[in-house]
C-alpha positions as YAML, in Angstrom:
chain: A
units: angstrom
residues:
- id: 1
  name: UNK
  ca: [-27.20, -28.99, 30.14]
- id: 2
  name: UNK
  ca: [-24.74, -31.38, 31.94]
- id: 3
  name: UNK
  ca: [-25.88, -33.26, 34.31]
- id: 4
  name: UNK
  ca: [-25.04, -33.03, 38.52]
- id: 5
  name: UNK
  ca: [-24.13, -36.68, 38.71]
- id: 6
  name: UNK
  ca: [-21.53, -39.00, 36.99]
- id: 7
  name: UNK
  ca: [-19.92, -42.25, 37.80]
- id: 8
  name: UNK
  ca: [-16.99, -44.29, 35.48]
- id: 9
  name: UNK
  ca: [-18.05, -47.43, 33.76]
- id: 10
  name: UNK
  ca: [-15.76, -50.06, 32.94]
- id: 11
  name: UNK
  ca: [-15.76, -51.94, 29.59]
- id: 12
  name: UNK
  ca: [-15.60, -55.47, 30.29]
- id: 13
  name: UNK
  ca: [-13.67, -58.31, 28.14]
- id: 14
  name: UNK
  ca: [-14.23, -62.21, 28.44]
- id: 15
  name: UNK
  ca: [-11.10, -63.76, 27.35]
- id: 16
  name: UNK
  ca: [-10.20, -67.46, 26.88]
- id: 17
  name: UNK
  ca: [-9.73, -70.14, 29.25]
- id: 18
  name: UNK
  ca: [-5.95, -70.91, 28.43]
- id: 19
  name: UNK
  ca: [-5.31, -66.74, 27.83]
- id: 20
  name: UNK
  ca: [-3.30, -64.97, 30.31]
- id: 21
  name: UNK
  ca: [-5.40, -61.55, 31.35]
- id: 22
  name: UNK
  ca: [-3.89, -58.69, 29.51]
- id: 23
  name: UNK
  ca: [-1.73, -56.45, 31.09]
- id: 24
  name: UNK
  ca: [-2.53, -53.26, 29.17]
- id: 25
  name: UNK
  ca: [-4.97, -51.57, 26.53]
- id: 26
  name: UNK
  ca: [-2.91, -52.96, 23.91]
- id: 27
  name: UNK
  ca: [-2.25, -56.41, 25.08]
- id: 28
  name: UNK
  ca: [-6.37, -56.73, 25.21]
- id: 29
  name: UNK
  ca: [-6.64, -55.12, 21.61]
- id: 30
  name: UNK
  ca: [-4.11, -57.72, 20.57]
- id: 31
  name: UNK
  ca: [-6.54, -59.98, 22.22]
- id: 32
  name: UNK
  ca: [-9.31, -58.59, 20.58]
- id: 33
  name: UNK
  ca: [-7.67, -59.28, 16.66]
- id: 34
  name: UNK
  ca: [-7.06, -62.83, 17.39]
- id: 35
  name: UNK
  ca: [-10.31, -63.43, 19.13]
- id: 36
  name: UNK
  ca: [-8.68, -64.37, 22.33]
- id: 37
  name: UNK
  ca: [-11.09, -61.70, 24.27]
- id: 38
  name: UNK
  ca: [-14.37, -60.65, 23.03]
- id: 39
  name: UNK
  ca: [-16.62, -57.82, 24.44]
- id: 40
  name: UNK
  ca: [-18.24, -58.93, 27.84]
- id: 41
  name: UNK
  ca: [-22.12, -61.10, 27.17]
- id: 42
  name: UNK
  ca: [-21.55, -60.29, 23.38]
- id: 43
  name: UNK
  ca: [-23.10, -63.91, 22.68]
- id: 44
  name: UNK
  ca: [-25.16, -63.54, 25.47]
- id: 45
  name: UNK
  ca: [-26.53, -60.38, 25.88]
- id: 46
  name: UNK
  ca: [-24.76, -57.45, 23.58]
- id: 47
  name: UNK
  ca: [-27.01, -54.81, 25.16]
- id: 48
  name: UNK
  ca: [-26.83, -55.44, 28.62]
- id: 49
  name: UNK
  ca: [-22.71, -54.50, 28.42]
- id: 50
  name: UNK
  ca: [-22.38, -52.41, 25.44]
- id: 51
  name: UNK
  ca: [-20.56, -49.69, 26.35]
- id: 52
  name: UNK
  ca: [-21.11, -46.06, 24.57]
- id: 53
  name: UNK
  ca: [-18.21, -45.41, 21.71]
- id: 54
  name: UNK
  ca: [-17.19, -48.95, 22.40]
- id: 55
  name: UNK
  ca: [-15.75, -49.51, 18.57]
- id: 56
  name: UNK
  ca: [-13.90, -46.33, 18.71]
- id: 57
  name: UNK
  ca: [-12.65, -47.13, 22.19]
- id: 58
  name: UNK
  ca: [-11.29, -50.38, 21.23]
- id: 59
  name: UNK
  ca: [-9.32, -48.80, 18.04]
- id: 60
  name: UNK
  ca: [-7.72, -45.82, 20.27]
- id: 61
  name: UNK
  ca: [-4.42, -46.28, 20.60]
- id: 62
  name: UNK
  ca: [-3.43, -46.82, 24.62]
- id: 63
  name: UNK
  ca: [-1.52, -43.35, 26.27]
- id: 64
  name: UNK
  ca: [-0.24, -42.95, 29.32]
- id: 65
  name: UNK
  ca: [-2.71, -41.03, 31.13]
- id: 66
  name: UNK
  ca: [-6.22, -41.66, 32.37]
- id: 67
  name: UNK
  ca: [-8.74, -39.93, 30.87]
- id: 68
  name: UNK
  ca: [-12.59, -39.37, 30.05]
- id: 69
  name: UNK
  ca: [-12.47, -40.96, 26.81]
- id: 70
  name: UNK
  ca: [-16.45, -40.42, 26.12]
- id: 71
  name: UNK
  ca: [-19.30, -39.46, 28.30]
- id: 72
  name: UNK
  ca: [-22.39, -41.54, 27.18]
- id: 73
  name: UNK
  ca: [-26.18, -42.26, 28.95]
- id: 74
  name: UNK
  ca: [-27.86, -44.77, 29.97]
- id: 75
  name: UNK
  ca: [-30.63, -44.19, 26.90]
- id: 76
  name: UNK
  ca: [-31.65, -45.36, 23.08]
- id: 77
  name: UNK
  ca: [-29.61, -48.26, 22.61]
- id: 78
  name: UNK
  ca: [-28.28, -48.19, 25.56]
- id: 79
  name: UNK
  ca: [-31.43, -48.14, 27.68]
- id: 80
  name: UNK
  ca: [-30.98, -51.66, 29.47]
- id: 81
  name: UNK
  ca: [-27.15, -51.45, 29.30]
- id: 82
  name: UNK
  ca: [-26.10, -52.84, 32.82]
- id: 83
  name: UNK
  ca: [-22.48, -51.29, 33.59]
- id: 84
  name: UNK
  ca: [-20.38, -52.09, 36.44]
- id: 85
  name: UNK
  ca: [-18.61, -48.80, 37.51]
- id: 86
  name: UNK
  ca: [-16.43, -46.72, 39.83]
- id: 87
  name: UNK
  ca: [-18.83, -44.57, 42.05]
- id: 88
  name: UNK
  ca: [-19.32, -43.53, 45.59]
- id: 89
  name: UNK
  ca: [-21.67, -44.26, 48.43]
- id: 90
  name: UNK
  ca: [-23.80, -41.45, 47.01]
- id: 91
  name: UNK
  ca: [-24.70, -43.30, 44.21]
- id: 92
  name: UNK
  ca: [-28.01, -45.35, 44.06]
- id: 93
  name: UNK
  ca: [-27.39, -49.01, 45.87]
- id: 94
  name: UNK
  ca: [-27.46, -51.99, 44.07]
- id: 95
  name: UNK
  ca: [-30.88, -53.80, 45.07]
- id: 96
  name: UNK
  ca: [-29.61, -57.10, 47.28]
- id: 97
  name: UNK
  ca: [-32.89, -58.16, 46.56]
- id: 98
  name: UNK
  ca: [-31.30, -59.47, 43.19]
- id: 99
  name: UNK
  ca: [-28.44, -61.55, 42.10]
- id: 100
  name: UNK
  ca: [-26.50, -62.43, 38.82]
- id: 101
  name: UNK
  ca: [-28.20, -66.18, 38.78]
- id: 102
  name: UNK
  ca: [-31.58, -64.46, 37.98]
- id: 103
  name: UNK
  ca: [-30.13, -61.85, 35.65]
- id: 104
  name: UNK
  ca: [-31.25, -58.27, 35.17]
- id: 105
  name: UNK
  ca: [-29.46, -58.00, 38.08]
- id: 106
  name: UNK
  ca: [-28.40, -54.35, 37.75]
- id: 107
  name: UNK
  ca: [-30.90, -53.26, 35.66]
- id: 108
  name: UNK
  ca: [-32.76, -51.11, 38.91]
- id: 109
  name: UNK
  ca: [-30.06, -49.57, 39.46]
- id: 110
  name: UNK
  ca: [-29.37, -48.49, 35.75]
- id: 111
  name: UNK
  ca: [-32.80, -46.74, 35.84]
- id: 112
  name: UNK
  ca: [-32.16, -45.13, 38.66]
- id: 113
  name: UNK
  ca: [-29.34, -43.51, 37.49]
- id: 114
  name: UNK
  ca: [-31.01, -43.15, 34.10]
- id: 115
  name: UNK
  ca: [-34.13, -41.21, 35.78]
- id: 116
  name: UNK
  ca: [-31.43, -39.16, 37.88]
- id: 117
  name: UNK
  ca: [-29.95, -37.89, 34.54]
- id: 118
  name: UNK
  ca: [-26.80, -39.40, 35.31]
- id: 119
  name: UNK
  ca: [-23.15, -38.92, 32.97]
- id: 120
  name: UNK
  ca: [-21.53, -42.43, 32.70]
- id: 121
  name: UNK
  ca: [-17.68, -40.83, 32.10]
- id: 122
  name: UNK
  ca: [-15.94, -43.73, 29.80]
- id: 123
  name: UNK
  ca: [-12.03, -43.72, 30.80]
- id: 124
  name: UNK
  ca: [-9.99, -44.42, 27.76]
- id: 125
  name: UNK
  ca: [-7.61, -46.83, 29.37]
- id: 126
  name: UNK
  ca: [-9.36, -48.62, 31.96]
- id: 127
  name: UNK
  ca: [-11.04, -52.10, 31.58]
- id: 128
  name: UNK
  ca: [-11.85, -55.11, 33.00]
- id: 129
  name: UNK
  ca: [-11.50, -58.83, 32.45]
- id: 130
  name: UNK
  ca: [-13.75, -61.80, 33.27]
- id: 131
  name: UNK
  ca: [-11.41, -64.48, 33.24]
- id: 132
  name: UNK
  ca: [-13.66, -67.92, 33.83]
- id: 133
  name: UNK
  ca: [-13.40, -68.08, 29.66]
- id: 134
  name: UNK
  ca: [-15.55, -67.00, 26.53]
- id: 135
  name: UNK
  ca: [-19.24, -68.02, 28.08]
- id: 136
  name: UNK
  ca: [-21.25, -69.83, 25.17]
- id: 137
  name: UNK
  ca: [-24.82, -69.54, 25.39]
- id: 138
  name: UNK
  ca: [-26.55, -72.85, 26.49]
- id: 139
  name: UNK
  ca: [-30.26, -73.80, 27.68]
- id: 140
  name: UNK
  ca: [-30.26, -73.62, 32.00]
- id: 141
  name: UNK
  ca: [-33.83, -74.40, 33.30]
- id: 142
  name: UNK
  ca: [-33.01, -73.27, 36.42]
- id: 143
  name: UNK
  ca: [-31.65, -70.14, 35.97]
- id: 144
  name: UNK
  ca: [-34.67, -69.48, 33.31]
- id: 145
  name: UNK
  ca: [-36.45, -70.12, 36.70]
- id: 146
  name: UNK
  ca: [-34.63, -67.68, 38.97]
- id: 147
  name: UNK
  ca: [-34.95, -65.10, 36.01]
- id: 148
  name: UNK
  ca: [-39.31, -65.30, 36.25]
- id: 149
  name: UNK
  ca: [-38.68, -65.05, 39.52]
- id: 150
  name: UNK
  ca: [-36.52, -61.76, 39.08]
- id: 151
  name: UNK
  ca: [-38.15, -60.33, 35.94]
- id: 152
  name: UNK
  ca: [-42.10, -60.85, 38.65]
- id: 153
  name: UNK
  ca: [-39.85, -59.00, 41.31]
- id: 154
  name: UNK
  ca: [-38.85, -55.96, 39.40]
- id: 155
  name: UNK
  ca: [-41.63, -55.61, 37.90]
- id: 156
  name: UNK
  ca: [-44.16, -56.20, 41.07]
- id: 157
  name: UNK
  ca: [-42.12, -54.34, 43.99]
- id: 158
  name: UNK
  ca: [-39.31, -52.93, 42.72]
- id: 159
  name: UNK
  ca: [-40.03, -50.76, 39.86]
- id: 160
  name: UNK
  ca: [-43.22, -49.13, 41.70]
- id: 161
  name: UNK
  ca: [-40.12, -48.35, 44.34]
- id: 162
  name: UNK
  ca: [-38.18, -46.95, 42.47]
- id: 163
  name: UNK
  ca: [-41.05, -44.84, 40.65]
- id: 164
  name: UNK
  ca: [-41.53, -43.35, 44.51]
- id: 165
  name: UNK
  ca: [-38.16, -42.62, 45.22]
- id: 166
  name: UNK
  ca: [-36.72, -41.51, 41.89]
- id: 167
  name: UNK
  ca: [-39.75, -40.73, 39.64]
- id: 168
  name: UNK
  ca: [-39.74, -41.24, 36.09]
- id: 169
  name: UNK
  ca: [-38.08, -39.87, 32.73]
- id: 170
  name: UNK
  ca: [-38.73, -40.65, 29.08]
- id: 171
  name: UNK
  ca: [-36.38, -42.68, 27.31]
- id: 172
  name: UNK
  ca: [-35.59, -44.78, 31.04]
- id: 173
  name: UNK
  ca: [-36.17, -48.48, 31.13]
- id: 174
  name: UNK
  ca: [-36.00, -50.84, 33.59]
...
């Protein structure tokens, strides 16, 4: 049965300091071969930003048209993916509470839209880049710190919120 709901995730790139950001599909693929641009967090955290069909995204050829290239869930593998999409003011909020510094920063809201059954409709052309350079995964005390803080947060007030106001369904995660 399809689901009610459905927002558009965006794959997201990293690509190197000195790169320009691509212009196009097949500038970033070009990107991709030469390891100017990898796949956003892969040395961080592959499962917080793998995307659904992400190989066979990468290896389709760019068209001219926008479309639905895949429409994936937020479950098995991808139960703590953490996608930055297009949606509308209907959508669950992002949880101020949180920030980036203490990571797992969308992770409520992925459950929420997880529990509500949502579609995440892949476009086939659409990306984006995060341009600061390839991140390398290095020790940081104090952002170990602000995670604790996060990870006692979600798992102290927020989840039991979001248990109230959404419920629960197997295969969700926060």
């Amino acid at each position: 049965m399809a689901s009610n709901f459905s927002v558009f995730p965006l794959s997201i790139f990293e690509v190197e300091g000195s790169a320009p950001v691509p212009r196009d599909k097949t500038e970033l693929q070009e990107f991709l071969r030469t390891g100017k641009a990898i796949p956003f967090h892969k040395r961080v955290c592959a499962s917080c930003h793998g995307v659904p069909k992400s190989k066979e995204w990468m290896a389709a050829n760019e068209t001219d048209d926008l479309c639905v290239f895949h429409i994936g869930k937020r479950t098995g593998y991808f139960v703590h993916w953490e996608p930055i999409y297009i949606g509308t003011h209907a959508e669950p909020h992002y949880d101020e509470r949180l920030s980036w510094e203490g990571k797992s920063d969308k992770m409520t809201q992925g459950y929420a839209l997880c529990v509500l059954d949502y579609e995440f409709h892949i476009l086939d052309n659409a990306f984006l880049v995060h341009k600061p350079g390839i991140k390398v995964l290095k020790k940081d005390n104090r952002r170990a710190m602000l995670a604790s803080k996060t990870n006692q947060l979600i798992r102290k007030i927020i989840y039991p919120e979001l248990k109230i106001m959404y419920g629960t369904r197997k295969g969700c995660a926060v």
